[in-house]
C-alpha positions in Angstrom: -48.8 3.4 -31.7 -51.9 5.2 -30.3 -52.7 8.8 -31.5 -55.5 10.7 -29.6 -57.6 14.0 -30.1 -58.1 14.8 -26.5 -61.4 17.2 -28.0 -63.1 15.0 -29.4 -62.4 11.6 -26.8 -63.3 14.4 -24.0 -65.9 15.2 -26.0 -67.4 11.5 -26.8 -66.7 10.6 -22.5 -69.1 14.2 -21.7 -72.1 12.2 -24.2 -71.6 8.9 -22.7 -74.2 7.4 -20.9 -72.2 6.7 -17.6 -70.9 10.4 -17.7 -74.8 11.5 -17.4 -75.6 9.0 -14.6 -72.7 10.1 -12.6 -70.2 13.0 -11.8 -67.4 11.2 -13.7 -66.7 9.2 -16.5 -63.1 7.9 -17.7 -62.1 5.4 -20.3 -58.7 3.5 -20.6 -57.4 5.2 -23.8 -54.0 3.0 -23.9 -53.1 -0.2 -22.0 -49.6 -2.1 -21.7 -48.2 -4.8 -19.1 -46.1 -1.9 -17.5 -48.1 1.5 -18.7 -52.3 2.2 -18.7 -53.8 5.8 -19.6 -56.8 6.7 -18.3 -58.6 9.6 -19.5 -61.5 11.4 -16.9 -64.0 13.7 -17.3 -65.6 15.2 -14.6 -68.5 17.6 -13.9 -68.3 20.7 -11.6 -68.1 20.0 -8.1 -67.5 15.6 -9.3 -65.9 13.7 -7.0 -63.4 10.5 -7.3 -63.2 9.1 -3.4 -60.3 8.5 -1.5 -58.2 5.6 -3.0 -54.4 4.2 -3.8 -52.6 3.0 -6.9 -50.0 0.6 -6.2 -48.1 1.9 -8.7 -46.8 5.6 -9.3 -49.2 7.7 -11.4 -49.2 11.1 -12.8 -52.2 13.7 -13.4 -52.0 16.0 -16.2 -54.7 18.6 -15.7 -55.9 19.2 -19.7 -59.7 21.2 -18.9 -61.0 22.6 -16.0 -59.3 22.9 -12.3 -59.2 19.9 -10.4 -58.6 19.9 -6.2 -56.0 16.8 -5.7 -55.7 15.4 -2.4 -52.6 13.6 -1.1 -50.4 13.1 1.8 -52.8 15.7 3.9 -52.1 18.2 1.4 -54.1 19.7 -1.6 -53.2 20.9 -4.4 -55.2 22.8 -7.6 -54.3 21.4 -10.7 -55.0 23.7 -13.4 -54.3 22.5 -17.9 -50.9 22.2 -18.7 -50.1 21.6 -14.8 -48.6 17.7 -13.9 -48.6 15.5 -10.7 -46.3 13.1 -10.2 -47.4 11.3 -6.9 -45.9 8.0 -5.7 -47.2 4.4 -5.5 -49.7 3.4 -2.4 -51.0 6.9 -1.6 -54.0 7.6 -0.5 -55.3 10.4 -2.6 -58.8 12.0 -3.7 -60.2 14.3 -6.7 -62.5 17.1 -6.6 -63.4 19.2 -9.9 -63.2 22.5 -9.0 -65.4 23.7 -12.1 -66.2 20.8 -15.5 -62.6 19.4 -15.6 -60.8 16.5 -17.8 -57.7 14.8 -16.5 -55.2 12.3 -18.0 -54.2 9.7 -15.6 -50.9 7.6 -16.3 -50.4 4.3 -14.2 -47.0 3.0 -14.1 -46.5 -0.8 -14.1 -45.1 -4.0 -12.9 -41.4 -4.4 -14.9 -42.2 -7.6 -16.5 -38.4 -8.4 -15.2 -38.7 -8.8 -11.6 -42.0 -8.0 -10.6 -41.6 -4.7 -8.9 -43.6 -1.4 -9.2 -41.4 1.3 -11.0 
C-alpha cells in the first residue's frame, strides 16, 4: 500500500532540480507489472510534446489548467476533472497557468500479454 500527500510530493517535484532546469518535472510515485502513476508538475505555459502510450492512461487534473491534445481535439482540464484516453494516441500537454497532473498507465495483463 502507497499513501501520498499530493501537497507536499507537488511541492518537493516544484524544488527539484530537474523542475528548475525545465518546464516539467514528474516522478513515478507507484509502479506495478500492470499499473504505473506518474505525478507532473508543470510551469505556466510548460509543454510535454506530442507522444503515445501503448497502454490506456488517464489524467486527473489536481492544480492548475492543463490544454490536452488528442485525436485533433483539445480539451482544458481543470482539478477534479479526468481523462480517460485510449492506448496508442497521439496526444500532447500544454499548462495553461502552473499546473500538476496525475498520470495512470494501464498495463500488460500478466495473463496473455495484452494492453487492458
Amino acid at each position: 500500500m502507497i499513501e501520498l500527500d499530493f501537497g507536499s510530493e507537488i511541492a518537493d517535484l516544484r524544488n527539484s532540480d530537474s523542475y528548475h532546469r525545465a518546464d516539467h518535472a514528474a516522478e513515478t510515485v507507484a509502479k506495478q507489472p500492470d499499473l504505473r502513476v506518474v505525478l507532473v508538475a508543470l510551469k505556466a505555459g510548460g509543454r510535454m510534446h506530442e507522444h503515445h502510450a501503448d497502454a490506456p492512461i488517464t489524467v486527473h487534473c489536481l492544480e492548475g489548467r492543463i490544454q490536452f491534445n488528442v485525436a485533433g481535439q483539445s480539451h482544458e482540464v481543470v482539478p477534479g476533472h479526468l481523462l480517460v484516453v485510449g492506448a496508442g494516441l497521439r496526444h500532447s500537454v500544454l499548462a495553461l497557468e502552473k499546473s500538476a497532473f496525475l498520470l495512470t498507465i494501464g498495463g500488460v495483463s500478466p495473463t496473455d500479454g495484452h494492453p487492458r
